[in-house]
N, C-alpha and C positions, 0 to 999 in steps of 0.2 A: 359665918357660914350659912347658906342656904340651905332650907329645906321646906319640903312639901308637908305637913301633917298626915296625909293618908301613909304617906309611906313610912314615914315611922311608926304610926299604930299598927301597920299592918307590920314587923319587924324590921325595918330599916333597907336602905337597900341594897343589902348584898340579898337579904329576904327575896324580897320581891323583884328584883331582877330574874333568879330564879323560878318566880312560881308567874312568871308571862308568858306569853308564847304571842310572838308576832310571825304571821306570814311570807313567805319568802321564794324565789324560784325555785328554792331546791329543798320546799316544802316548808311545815312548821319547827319554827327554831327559838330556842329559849331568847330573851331579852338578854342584851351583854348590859354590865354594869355600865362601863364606859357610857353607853345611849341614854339611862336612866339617869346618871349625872349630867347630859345635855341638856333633857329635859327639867331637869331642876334650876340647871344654870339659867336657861331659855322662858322657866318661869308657864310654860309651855305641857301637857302630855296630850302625846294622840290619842284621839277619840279611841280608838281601839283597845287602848291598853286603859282609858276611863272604865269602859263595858270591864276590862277584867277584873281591875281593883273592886269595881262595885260589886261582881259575884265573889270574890276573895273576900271581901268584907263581910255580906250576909254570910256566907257557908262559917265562917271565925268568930259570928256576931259581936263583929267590931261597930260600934256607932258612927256614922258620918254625922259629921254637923258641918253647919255653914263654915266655909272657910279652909274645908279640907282639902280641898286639890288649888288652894293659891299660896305662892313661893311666899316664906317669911323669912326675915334674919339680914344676913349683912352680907358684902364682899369680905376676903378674906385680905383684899390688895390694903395695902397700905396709903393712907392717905399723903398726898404729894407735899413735901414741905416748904414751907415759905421762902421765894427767894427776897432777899433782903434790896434794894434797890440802890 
């Protein structure tokens, strides 16, 4: 399974899903899990939501170190088996 390191030191992410807030036409609106699991799959997060974790981070004095916002881990898919010939 994939994961981001920031987001698990910051509590995982049903965590941090909750404590985002992205911009939207009908104002500010929490982050849905679902989008935070894209960005994980995508290996991917918006600038926008960097800026948050980094002040979530100092205000919680969680440590950032190198390597914090890059996807680690594995697919969950199962690897294809041999066809015989």
């Amino acid at each position: 399974m994939y994961s981001i390191p920031i987001i698990e030191k910051l509590g995982g992410r049903e965590a941090v899903a909750n404590a985002l807030i992205r911009q939207t036409d009908q104002g500010p609106r929490p982050v849905d899990k679902r989008a935070l699991n894209m960005w994980i799959m995508r290996g991917s997060i918006p600038g926008y939501a960097i800026k948050q974790l980094v002040q979530l981070a100092k205000r919680r004095r969680v440590r950032i170190e190198d390597g914090d916002f890059e996807r680690h881990g594995t697919s969950r898919k199962s690897k294809k088996k041999e066809v015989k010939a």
